[in-house]
C-alpha angles and dihedrals in degrees: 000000000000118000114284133206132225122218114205121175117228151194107249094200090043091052107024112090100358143129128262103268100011108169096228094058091037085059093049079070094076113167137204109207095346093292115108107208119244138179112227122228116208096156083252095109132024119264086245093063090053094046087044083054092054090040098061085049087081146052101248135029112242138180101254146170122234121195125221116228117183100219095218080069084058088057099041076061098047096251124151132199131220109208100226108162120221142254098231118139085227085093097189088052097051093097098052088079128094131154121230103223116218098181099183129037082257092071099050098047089055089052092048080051095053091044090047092056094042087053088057077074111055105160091042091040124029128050121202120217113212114213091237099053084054093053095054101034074053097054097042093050096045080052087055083057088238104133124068109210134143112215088201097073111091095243093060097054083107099048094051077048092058093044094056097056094052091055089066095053098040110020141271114310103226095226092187088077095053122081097182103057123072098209113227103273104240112229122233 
């Protein structure tokens, strides 16, 4: 297998100018059953797909960094990694999540160390997402039909928000064409 990056998204103020094992940037690393979630990088798809995925994991869209680990420098430090696919509503981009588990303290503070030393590199080793490359990477890619969402449901009020306003900037979506989008249901 050829060599893979993770992409991590940080906390510029929590990473940026600090210390090895600060404990701002360590808690950063918060972790849901010992496993930190990560996006995998295998030069199939583009880096803003795989921001676009996280970012329909939450509820804004946000300017964000994202760190870049090769995962040969996980394995160097003993780390594994379990493939869990994830719940984004960006379907074709489900499978390019895994988590890399860091079941002690150990672990993590050897990731924080590995993430402190790629920070140190900004320009080789972070990428910055602007909001609005996100928006219209978002809008482009609801018009390709290739994300399933329902703006009906309550979580995706801000992301009908965010269409719209694309809209304005970049004309009406015919969402007659698209099978996998539930338009937003106009009150009367």
């Amino acid at each position: 297998m050829k060599d893979m990056l993770l992409f991590r998204k940080i906390d510029e103020q929590r990473w940026f100018n600090k210390k090895p094992f600060e404990s701002l940037s360590v808690t950063e690393l918060n972790t849901k059953d010992n496993e930190l979630s990560v996006w995998m990088d295998f030069k199939k798809v583009f880096d803003i797909d795989l921001a676009l995925a996280f970012v329909m994991t939450q509820n804004t869209f946000r300017n964000f960094w994202c760190v870049k680990i090769p995962d040969k420098r996980l394995k160097e430090r003993g780390l594994t990694l379990r493939q869990q696919n994830s719940t984004t509503c960006y379907e074709r981009m489900q499978p390019y999540h895994t988590n890399i588990v860091v079941p002690t303290l150990w672990e993590l503070g050897s990731l924080a160390e590995l993430i402190h030393e790629l920070v140190q590199e900004p320009t080789e080793n972070c990428i910055f997402y602007p909001e609005s490359l996100l928006k219209v990477h978002y809008y482009n890619i609801i018009k390709q039909n290739l994300i399933t969402i329902d703006f009906n449901e309550r979580c995706n009020k801000g992301k009908w928000d965010v269409l719209n306003e694309m809209q304005k900037k970049f004309g009406e979506i015919d969402f007659s064409q698209l099978t996998n989008v539930v338009p937003l249901n106009k009150v009367k």
